[in-house]
C-alpha positions as CSV (number, residue, x, y, z in Angstrom):
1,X,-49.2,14.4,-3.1
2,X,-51.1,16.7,-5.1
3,X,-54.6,16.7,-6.2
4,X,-55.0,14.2,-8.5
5,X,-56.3,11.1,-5.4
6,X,-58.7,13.6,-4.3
7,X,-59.5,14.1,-8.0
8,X,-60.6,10.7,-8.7
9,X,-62.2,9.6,-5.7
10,X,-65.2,12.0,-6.3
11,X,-67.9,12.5,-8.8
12,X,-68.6,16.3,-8.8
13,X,-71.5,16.3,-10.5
14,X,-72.8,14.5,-7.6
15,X,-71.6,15.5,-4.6
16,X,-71.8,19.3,-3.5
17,X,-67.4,19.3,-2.4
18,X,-65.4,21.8,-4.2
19,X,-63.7,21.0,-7.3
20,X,-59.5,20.8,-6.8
21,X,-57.8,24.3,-7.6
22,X,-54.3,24.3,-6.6
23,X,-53.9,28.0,-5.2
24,X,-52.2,29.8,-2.3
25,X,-53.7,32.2,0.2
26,X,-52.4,35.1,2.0
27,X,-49.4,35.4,4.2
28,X,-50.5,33.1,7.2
29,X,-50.9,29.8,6.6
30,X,-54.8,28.4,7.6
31,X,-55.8,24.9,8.8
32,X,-59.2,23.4,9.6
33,X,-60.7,20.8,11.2
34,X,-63.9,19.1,9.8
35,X,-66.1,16.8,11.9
36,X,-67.0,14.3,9.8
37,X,-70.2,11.9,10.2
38,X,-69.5,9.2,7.0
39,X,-69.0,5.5,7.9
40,X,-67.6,6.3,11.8
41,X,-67.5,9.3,13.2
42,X,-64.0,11.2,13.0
43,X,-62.2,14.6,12.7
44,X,-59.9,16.0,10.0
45,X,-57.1,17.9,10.3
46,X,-56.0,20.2,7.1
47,X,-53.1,21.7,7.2
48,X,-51.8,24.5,4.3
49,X,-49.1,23.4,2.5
50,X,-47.9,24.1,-1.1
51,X,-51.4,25.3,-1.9
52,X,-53.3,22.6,-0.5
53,X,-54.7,20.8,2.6
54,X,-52.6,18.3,3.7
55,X,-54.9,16.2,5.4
56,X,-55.5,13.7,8.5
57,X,-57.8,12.0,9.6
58,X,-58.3,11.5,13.7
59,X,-60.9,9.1,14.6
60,X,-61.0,10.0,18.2
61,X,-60.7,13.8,17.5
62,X,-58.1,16.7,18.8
63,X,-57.3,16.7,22.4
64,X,-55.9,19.4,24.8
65,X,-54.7,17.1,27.2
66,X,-50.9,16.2,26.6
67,X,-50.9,12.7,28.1
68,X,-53.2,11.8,25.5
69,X,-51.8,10.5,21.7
70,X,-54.0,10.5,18.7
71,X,-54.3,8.1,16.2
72,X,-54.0,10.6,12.8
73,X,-54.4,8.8,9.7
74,X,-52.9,10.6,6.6
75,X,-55.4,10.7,3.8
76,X,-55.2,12.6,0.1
77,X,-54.5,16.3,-0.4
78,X,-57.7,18.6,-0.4
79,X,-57.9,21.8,-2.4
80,X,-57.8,24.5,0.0
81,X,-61.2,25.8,-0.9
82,X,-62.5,22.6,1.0
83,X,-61.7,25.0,4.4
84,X,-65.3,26.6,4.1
85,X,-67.1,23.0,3.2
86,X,-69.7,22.2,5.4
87,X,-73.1,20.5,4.5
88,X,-73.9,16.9,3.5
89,X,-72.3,14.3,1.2
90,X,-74.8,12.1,-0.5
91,X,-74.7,8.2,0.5
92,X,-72.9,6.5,-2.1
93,X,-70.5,9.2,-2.9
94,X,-67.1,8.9,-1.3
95,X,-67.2,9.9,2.4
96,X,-71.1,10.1,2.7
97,X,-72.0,12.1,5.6
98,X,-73.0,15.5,7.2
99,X,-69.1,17.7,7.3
100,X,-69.1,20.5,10.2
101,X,-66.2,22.9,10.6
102,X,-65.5,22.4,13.6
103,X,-62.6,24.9,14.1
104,X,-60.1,26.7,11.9
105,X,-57.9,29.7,12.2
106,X,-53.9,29.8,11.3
107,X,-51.0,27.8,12.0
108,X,-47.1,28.3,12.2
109,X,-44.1,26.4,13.0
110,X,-42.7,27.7,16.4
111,X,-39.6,28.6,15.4
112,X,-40.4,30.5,11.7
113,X,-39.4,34.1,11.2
114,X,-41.4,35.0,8.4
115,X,-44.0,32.7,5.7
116,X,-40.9,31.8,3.9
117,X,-39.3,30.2,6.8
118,X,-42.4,28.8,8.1
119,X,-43.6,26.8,4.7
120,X,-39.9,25.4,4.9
121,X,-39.7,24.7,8.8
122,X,-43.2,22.6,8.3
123,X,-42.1,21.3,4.8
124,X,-38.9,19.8,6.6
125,X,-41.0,18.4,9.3
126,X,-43.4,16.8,7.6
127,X,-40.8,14.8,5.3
128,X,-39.0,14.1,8.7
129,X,-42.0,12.5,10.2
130,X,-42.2,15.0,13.0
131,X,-44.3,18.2,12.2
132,X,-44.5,20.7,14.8
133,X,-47.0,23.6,14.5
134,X,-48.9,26.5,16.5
135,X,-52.3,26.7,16.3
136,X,-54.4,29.8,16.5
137,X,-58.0,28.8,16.6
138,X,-61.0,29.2,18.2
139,X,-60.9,25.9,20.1
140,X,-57.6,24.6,19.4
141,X,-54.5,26.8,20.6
142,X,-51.2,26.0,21.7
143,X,-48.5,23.5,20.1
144,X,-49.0,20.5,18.7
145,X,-46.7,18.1,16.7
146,X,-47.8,15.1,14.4
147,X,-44.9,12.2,14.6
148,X,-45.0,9.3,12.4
149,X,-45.6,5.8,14.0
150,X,-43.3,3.8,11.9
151,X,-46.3,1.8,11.5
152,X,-46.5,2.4,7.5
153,X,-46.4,5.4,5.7
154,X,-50.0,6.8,7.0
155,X,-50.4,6.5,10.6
156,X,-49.3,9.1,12.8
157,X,-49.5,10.4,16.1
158,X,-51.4,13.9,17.2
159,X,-49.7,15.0,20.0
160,X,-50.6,18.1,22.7
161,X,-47.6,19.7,24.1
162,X,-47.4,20.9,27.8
163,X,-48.2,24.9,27.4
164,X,-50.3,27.6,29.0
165,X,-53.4,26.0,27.1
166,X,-52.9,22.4,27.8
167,X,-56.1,20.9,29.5
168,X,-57.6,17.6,30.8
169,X,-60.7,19.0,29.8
170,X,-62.2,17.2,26.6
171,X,-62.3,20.3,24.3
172,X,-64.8,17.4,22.0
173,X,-67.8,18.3,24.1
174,X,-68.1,22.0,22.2
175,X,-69.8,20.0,19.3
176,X,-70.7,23.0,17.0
177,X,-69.3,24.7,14.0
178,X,-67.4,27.5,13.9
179,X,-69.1,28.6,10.8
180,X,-73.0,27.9,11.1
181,X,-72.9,27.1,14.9
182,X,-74.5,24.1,14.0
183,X,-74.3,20.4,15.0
184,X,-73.8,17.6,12.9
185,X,-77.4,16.3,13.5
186,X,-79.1,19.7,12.9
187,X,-76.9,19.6,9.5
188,X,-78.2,16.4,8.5
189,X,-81.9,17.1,9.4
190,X,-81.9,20.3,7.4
191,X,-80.7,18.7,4.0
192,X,-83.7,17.4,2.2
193,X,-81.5,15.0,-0.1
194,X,-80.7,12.3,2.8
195,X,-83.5,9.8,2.5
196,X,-82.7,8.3,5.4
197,X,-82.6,11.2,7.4
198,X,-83.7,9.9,11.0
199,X,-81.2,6.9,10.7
200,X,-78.5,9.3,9.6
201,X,-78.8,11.5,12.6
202,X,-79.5,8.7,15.0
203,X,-76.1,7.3,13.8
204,X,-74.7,10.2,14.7
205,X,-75.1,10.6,18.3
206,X,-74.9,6.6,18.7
207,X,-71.2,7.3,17.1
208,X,-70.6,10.7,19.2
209,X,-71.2,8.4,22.3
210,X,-69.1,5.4,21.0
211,X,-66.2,8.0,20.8
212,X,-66.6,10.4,23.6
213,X,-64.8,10.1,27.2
214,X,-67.9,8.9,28.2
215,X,-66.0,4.8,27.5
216,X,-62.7,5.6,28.3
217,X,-62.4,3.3,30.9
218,X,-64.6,0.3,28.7
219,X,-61.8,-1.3,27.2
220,X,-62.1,-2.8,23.6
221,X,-63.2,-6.0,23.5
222,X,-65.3,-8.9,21.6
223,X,-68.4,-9.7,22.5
224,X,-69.7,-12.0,25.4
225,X,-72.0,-14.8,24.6
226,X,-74.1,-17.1,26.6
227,X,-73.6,-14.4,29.9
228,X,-75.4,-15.5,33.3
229,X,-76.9,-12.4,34.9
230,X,-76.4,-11.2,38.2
231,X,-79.2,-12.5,40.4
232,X,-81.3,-10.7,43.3
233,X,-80.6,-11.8,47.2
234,X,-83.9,-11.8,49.2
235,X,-83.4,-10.0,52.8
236,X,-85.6,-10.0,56.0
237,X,-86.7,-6.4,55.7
238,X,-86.7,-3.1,53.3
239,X,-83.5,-0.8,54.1
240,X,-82.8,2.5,52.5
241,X,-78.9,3.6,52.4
242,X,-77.2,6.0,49.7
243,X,-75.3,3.7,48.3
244,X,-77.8,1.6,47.2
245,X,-79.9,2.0,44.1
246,X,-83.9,0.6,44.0
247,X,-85.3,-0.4,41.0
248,X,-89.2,-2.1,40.2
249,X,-89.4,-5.5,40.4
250,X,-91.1,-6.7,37.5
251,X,-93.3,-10.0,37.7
252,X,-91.6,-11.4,34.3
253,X,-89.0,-13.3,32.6
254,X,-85.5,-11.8,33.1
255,X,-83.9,-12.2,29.7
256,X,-80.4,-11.4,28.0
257,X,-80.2,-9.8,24.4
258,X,-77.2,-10.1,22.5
259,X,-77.3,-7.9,19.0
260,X,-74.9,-8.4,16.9
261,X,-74.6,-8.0,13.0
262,X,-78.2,-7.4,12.7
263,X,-79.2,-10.6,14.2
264,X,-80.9,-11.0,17.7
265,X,-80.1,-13.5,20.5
266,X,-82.4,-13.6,23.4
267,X,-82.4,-16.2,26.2
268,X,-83.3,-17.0,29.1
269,X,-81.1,-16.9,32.6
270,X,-81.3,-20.8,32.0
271,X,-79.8,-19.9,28.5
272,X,-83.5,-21.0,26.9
273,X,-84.1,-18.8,23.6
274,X,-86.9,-16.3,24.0
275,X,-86.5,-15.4,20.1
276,X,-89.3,-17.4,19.0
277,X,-91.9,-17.5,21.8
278,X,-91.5,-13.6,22.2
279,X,-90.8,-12.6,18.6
280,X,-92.0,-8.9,18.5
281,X,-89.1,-7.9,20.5
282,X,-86.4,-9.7,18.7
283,X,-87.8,-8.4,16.0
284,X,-87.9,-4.4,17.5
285,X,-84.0,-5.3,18.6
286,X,-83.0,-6.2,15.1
287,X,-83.4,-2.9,14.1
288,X,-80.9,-0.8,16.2
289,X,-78.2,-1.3,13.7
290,X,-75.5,-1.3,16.8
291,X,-73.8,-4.0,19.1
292,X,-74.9,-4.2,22.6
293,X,-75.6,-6.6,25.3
294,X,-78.3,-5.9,27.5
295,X,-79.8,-7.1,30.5
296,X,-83.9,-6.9,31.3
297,X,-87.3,-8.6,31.9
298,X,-90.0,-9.4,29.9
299,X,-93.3,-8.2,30.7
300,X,-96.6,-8.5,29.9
301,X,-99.0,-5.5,31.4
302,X,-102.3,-4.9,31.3
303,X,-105.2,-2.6,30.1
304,X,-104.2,-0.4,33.6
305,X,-100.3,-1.3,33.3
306,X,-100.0,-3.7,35.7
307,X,-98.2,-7.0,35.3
308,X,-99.9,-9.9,34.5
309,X,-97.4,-13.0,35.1
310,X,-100.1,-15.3,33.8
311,X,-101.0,-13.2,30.6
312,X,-97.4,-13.3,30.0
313,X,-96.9,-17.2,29.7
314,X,-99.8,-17.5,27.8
315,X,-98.9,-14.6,25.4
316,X,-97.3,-17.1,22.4
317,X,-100.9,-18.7,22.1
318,X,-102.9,-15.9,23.1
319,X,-101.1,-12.6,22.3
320,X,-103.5,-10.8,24.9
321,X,-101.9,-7.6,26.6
322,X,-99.0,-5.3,26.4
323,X,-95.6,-7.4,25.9
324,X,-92.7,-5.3,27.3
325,X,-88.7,-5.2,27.2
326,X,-87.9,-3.1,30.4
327,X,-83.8,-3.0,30.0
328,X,-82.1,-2.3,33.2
329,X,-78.7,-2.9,32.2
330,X,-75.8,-2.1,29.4
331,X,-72.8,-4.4,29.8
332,X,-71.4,-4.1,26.0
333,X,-72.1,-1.3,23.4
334,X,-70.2,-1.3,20.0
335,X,-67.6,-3.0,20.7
336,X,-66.8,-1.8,24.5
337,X,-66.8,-4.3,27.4
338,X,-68.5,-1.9,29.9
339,X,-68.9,-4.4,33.2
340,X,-66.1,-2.6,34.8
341,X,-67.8,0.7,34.6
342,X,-69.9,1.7,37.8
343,X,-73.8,0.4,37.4
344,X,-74.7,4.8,37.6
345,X,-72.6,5.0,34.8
346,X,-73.8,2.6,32.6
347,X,-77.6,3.4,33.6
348,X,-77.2,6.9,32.1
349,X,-75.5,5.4,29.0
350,X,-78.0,3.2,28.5
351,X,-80.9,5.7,29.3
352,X,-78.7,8.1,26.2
353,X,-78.8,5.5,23.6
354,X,-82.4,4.3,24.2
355,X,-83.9,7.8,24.0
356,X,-82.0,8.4,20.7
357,X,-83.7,5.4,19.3
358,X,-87.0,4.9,21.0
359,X,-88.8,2.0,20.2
360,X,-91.5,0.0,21.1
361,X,-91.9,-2.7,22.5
362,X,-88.7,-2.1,25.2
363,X,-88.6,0.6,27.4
364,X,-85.4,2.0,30.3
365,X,-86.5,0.4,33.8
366,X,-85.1,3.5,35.7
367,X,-83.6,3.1,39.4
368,X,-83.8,5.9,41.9
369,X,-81.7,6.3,45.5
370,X,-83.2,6.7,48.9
371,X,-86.4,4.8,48.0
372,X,-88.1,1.9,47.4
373,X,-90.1,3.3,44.5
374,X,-88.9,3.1,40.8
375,X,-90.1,4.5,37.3
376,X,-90.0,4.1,33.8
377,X,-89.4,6.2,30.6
């Protein structure tokens, strides 16, 4: 493939990537993989070959576990100077984002004598469609193999193979570089050229969620519209059991928000639109920048924090109080159906997401077990 794509996709005098130099290193052959924050979050996979990186990239990132196959998406040759790149790409630029290494080290084909025999082992295997290769790095060891899908001529698969260090364990979670031993967020906030340095990082961890185990069971789906909550069942008398959750019951509205290409639905359980009558928290919603369904009640408090049902219907006329979004309940982020996962579950995603992006005027209404209290952060 050569240099020449990678070439002419980039501007060097704008972004800080190294310029392509066809070269060869020593006698073992290297490989890297790059976490890569640009438009979704992925991981590349550079091999050495012929004097350069052939390269992948792997939106859901390297696994240890052999029942699990990785989409690897074959992208230009990179100059093999690009193993040490780690910093930011500027927005605009080609691939804008923060680049960690996440891990390198050397590779070999498992059955190569010497680097002659290896080049020409992996060489044949990559033409073939099916490359197997040893790795020897920090976090990634063991054999691997990438097989073409017979899809088209980029997509393969990344595959583990059963050896000594296959794992179920999701070898993702280490989230540092090798090299700095930084994340991708403490990469972005230390580069002074990314205007939008908050919303960079924030993207970040919204993506590292999207992508983590944390949805493997929330299968991909489109979005729900015009959903009917769950409703609350009066009983004779308090109970306390541990499988039971208690939450505050708010004297408000209860109220759905679909967000969804930067636009803002909010209704009623009745399926009346809120957007208008409380417009200060479409308005705060619009500006996530994410898809999500959630599920909470509009609130109107008080000087003392108390709510104030009253102060709360008269708030479009009067504006008087503190109007509140307390959101008890994630049932689709991004593009993940997650109504199958257990309420815990999506409680703590939810609580992850809306601490990354903090905003006023909607807050988590938190549950706790074995009681009838309840708090908010």
């Amino acid at each position: 493939m050569g240099l020449k794509e990678y070439e002419t996709k980039r501007e060097f005098e704008k972004t800080p990537e190294p310029k392509p130099v066809l070269r060869h290193e020593g006698n073992q052959l290297i490989f890297v993989v790059q976490k890569h924050a640009a438009r979704r979050l992925h991981y590349d996979l550079r091999l050495e070959l012929e004097g350069v990186l052939k390269s992948w990239a792997v939106p859901r990132g390297p696994s240890l576990n052999p029942a699990l196959k990785r989409l690897a998406v074959m992208v230009e040759d990179h100059p093999l100077d690009y193993q040490d790149f780690e910093g930011v790409i500027p927005e605009g630029n080609y691939g804008g984002g923060s680049v960690i290494v996440w891990d390198r080290g050397f590779y070999q084909h498992p059955a190569a004598r010497d680097r002659k025999d290896n080049e020409k082992l992996l060489l044949d295997g990559l033409s073939q469609g099916n490359l197997k290769f040893v790795l020897l790095g920090e976090k990634l060891q063991g054999e691997f193999a990438l097989v073409k899908t017979g899809m088209d001529e980029k997509s393969w698969l990344l595959l583990k193979k059963k050896d000594s260090y296959a794992t179920k364990g999701d070898i993702l979670q280490d989230n540092r570089s090798v090299v700095s031993h930084k994340t991708l967020e403490e990469i972005a906030a230390a580069n002074p050229s990314i205007t939008s340095r908050q919303k960079n990082i924030n993207q970040i961890r919204l993506t590292e969620i999207t992508a983590s185990e944390d949805l493997k069971d929330a299968p991909v789906k489109p979005m729900p519209h015009g959903i009917k909550p769950m409703l609350t069942t009066l009983t004779k008398e308090p109970f306390d059991h541990p499988e039971w959750i208690f939450e505050v019951k708010w004297d408000g509205y209860r109220a759905i928000a679909e967000i969804q290409d930067g636009k803002v639905s909010l209704y009623s359980r009745n399926q009346i639109s809120l957007n208008k009558k409380f417009f200060p928290i479409t308005d705060s919603l619009q500006k996530l920048g994410f898809e999500a369904v959630l599920d909470g009640e509009i609130v109107v408090v008080d000087d003392q924090g108390q709510p104030n049902f009253q102060m709360l219907q008269n708030y479009q006329k009067s504006g008087s109080g503190y109007l509140i979004y307390y959101v008890f309940d994630l049932l689709f982020f991004r593009g993940h159906d997650l109504t199958n996962l257990p309420l815990l579950r999506r409680k703590e995603l939810l609580k992850e997401i809306l601490l990354i992006l903090r905003t006023s005027p909607w807050r988590v209404n938190d549950s706790r077990s074995n009681s009838r209290k309840g708090q908010w952060i």
